[in-house]
C-alpha positions as CSV (number, residue, x, y, z in Angstrom):
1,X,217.4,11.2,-191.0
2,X,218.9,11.4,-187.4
3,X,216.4,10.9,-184.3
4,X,217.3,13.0,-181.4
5,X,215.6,11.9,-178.2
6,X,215.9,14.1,-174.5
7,X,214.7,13.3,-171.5
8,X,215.8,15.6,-168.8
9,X,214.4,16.4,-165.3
10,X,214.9,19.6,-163.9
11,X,214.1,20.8,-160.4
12,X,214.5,24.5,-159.1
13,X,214.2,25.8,-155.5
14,X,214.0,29.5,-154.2
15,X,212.5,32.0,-152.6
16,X,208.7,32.1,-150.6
17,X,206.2,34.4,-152.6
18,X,203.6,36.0,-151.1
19,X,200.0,34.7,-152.0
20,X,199.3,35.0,-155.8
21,X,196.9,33.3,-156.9
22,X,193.6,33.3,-159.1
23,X,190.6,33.8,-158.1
24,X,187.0,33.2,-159.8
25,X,186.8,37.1,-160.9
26,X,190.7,36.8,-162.5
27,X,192.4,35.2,-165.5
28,X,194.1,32.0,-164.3
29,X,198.0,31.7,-164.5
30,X,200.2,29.1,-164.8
31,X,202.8,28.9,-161.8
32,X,205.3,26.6,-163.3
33,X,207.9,29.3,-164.2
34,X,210.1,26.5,-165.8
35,X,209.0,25.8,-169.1
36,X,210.4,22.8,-171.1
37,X,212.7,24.6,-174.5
38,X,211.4,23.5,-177.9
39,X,214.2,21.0,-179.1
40,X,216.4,19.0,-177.4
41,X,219.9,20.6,-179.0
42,X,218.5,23.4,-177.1
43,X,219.1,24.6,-173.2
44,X,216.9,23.2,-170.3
45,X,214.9,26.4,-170.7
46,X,217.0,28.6,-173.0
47,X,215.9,28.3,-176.6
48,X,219.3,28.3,-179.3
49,X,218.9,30.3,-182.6
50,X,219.8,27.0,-184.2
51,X,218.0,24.7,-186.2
52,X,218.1,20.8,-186.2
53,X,218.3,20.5,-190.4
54,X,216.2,19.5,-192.9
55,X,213.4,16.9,-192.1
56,X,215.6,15.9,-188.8
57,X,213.3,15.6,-185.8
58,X,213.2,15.3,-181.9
59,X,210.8,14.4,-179.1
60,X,211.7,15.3,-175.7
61,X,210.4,14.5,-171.9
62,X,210.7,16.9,-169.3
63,X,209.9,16.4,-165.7
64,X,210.2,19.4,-163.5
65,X,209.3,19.6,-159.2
66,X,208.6,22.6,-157.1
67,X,208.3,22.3,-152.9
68,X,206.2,24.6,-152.2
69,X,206.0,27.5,-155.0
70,X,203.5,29.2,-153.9
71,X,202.8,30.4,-150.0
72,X,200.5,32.5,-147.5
73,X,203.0,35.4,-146.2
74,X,200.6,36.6,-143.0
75,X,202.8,40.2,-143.5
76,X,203.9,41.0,-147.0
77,X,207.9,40.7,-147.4
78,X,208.3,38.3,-144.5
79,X,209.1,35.2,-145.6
80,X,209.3,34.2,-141.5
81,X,205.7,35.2,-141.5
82,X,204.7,32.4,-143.8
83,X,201.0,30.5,-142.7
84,X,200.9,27.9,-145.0
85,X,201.8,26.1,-148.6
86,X,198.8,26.9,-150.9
87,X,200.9,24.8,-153.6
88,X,203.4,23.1,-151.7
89,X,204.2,20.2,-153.7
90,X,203.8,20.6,-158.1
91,X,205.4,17.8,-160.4
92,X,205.1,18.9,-164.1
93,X,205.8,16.4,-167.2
94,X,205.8,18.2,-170.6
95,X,206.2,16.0,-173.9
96,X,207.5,17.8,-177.4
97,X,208.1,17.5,-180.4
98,X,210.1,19.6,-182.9
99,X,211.2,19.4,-186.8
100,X,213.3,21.1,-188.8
101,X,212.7,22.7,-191.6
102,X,214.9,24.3,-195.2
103,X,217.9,24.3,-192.3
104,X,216.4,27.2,-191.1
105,X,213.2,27.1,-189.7
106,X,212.2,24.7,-186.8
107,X,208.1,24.1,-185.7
108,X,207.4,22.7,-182.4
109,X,204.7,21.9,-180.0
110,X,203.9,20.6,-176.9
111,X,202.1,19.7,-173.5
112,X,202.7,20.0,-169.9
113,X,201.0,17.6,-168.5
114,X,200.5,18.3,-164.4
115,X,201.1,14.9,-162.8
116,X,201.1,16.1,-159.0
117,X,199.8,19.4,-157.3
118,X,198.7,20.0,-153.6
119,X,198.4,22.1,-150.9
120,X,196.8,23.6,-148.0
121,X,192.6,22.6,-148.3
122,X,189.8,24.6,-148.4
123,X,189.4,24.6,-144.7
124,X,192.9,26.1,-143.7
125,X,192.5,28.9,-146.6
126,X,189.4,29.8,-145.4
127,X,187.7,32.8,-146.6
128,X,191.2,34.4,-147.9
129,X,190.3,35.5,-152.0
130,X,192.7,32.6,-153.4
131,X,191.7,29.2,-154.9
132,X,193.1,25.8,-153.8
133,X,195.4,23.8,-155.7
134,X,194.1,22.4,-158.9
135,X,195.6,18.8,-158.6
136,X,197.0,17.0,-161.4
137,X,195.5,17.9,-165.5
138,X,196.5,19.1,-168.6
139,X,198.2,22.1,-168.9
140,X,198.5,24.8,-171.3
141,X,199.4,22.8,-174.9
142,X,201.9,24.8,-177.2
143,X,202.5,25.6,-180.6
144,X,205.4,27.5,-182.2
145,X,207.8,28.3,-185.0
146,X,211.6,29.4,-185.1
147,X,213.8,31.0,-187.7
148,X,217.5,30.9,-188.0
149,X,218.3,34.8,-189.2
150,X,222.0,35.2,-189.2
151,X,224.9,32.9,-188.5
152,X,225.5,29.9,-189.5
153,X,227.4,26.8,-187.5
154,X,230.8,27.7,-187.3
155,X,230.2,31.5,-187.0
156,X,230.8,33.3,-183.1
157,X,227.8,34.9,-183.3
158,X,224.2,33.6,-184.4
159,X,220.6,35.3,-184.1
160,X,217.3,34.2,-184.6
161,X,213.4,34.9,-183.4
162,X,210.7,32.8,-182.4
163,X,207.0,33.1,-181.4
164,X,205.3,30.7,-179.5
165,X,201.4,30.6,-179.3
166,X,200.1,29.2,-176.0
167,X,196.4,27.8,-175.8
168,X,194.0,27.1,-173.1
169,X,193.8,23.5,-172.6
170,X,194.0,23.8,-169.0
171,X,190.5,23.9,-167.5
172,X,187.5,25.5,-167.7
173,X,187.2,29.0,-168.5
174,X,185.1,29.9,-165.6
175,X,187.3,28.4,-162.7
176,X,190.4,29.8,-161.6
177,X,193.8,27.5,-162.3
178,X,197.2,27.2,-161.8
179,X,197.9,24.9,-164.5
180,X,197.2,27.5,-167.5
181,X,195.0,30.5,-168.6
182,X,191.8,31.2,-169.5
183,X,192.6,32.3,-173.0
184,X,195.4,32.2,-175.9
185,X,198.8,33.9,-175.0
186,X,201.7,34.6,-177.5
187,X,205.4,34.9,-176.8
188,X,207.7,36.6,-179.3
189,X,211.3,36.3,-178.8
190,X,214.4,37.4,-180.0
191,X,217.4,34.4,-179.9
192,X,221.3,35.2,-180.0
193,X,223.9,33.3,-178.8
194,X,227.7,34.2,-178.7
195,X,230.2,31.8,-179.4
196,X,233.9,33.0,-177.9
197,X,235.5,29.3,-178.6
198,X,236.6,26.3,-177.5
199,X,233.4,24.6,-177.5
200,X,231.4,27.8,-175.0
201,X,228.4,29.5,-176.1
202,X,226.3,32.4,-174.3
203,X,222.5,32.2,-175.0
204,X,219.9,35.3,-174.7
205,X,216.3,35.1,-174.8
206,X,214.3,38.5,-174.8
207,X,210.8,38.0,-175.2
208,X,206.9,39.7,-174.4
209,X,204.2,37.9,-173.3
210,X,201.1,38.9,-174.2
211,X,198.1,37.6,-172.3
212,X,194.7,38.5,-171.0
213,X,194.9,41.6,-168.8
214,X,193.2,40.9,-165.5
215,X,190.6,43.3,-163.8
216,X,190.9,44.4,-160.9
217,X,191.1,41.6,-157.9
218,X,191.6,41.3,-153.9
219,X,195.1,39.4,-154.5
220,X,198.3,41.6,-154.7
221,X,199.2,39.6,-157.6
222,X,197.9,40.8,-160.7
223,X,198.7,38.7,-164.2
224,X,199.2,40.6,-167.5
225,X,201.4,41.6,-170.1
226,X,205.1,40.2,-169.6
227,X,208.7,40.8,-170.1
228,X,210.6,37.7,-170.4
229,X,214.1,37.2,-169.8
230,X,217.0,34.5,-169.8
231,X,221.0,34.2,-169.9
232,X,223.0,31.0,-170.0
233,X,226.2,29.4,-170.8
234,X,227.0,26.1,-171.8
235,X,230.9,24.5,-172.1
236,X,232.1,21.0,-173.0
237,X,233.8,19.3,-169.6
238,X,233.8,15.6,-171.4
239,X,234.0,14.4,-175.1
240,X,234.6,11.0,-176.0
241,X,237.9,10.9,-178.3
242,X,236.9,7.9,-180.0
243,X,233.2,9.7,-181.3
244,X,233.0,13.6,-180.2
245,X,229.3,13.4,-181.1
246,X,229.2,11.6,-177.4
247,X,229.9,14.5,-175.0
248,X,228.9,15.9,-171.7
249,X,228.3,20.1,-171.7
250,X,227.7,21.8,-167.9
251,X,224.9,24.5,-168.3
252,X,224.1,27.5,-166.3
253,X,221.3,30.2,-167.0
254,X,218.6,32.7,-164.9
255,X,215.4,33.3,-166.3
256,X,212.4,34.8,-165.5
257,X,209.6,37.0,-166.3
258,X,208.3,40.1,-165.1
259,X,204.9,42.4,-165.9
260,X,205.0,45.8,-167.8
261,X,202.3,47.3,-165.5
262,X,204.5,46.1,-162.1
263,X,207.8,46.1,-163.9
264,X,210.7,44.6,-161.2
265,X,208.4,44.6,-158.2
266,X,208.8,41.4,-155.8
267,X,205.5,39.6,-156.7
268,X,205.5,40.3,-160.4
269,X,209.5,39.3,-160.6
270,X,209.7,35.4,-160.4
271,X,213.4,34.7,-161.2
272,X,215.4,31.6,-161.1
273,X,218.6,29.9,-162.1
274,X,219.8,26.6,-162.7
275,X,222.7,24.7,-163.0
276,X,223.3,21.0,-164.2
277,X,224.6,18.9,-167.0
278,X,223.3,17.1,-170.4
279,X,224.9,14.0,-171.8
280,X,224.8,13.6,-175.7
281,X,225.1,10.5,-177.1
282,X,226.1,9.7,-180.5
283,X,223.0,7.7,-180.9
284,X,220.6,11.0,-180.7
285,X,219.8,10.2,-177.2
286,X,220.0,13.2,-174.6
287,X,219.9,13.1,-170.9
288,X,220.2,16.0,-168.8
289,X,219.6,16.9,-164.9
290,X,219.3,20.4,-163.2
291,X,218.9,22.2,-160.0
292,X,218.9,26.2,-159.3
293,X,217.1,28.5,-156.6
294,X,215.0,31.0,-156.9
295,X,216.4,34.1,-155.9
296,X,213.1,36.5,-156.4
297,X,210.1,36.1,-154.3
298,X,207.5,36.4,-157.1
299,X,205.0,33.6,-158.1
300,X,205.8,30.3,-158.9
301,X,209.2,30.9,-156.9
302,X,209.5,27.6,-155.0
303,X,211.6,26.7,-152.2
304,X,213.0,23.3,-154.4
């Protein structure tokens, strides 16, 4: 049985968004739009339809930052117009754990784990309907399942689904957070990847969230039901000759999420991409670094 071990630190800047935030009448959200993929022969944030093989297992540590993810616009649109940070610095650590299973099916769980988060204070946000930021806790832990459907290594194209079922280890229920929700969530998602040779591979995730609906608030952010979205492409630019198994792929992908009831609009649109590299090492040990901008303005769009 091979041990696969990832640790990877990815950090993603972009766009200002206008304040969105809980408040003690709404659901709580979490504003980290970069979450950590379920095994480490996966993307940063793309999940593969692949499987790791029977009984073969990895644990993984992500480390993601965001400057400033979540502002005060004083007019709507203008990112010029922008008061102050409510979030202006959030460091997130999420640890995992995957296994496969038959060579089909992979489980997985995890935790984000909010090591830094801070912003403007009580004072400077006054009497505006918006919460301060949380500071560092737990986050929202996860548990989920894959299946391989169709494909196997060697074919060009492979699908598979997944469904991921988020619960509310973030706070308590009553108080507003930016670390997690009040309640469970669940993400299906449907997996494919394309394979045109030499060693490339395209990745699609299309996926629904489905959360508490919120009622009505004074924020113009609103957090319910989602549509989640991602595209990436990974290709080899180093392999060692004397093992292969030790390479280096360059990745690229955009992701991102948007609600049904505020479908494409600029604060219910938080879109990213990234760009970076992951060494694999013919001992099972993976290492991978990232960097992208945000190129909506919706929450959780940070400026690093």
């Amino acid at each position: 049985m091979k041990r696969l071990l990832m640790a990877s630190a990815v950090f993603a800047w972009g766009a200002l968004p206008h304040l969105a935030s809980a408040q003690a009448d709404q659901p709580s959200a979490t504003l980290d739009q970069f979450s950590a993929s379920e095994t480490p022969e996966d993307d940063f944030h793309l999940s593969r339809p692949t499987d790791l093989g029977h009984l073969r297992w990895g644990a993984q540590l992500h480390l993601d930052y965001a400057l400033n993810p979540l502002v005060f616009e004083q007019r709507l649109g203008e990112s010029g117009s922008e008061g102050f940070s409510i979030v202006e610095h959030h460091l997130v650590g999420t640890v995992g754990a995957s296994l496969g299973l038959f060579d089909r099916v992979v489980v997985y769980g995890g935790l984000p784990v909010t090591l830094v988060m801070d912003g403007a204070s009580e004072s400077e946000i006054g009497a505006r309907p918006f919460a301060a930021a949380d500071g560092a806790g737990l986050g929202d832990a996860y548990l989920g399942g894959r299946v391989r459907i169709w494909g196997e290594d060697d074919d060009a194209f492979v699908i598979g689904a997944q469904a991921t079922l988020t619960l509310p280890t973030a706070g308590v229920p009553n108080d507003p957070f930016y670390r997690g929700e009040r309640s469970v969530s669940f993400l299906p998602e449907v997996l494919a990847e394309l394979r045109p040779g030499f060693g490339w591979r395209i990745v699609a995730n299309v996926g629904a969230r489905i959360r508490e609906e919120d009622p009505p608030g004074a924020t113009n952010v609103t957090y319910g039901h989602q549509l989640t979205l991602g595209l990436g492409a990974a290709i080899p630019v180093w392999t060692d000759e004397a093992d292969p198994r030790t390479h280096v792929d360059a990745h690229a992908q955009v992701y991102g999420a948007t609600t049904f009831a505020h479908a494409f609009d600029r604060e219910h649109t938080p879109f990213e991409w990234t760009v970076g590299a992951k060494l694999f090492h013919a001992s099972g040990l993976m290492v991978g670094l990232a960097g992208g901008s945000g190129f909506t303005r919706g929450f959780g769009s940070p400026d690093l």
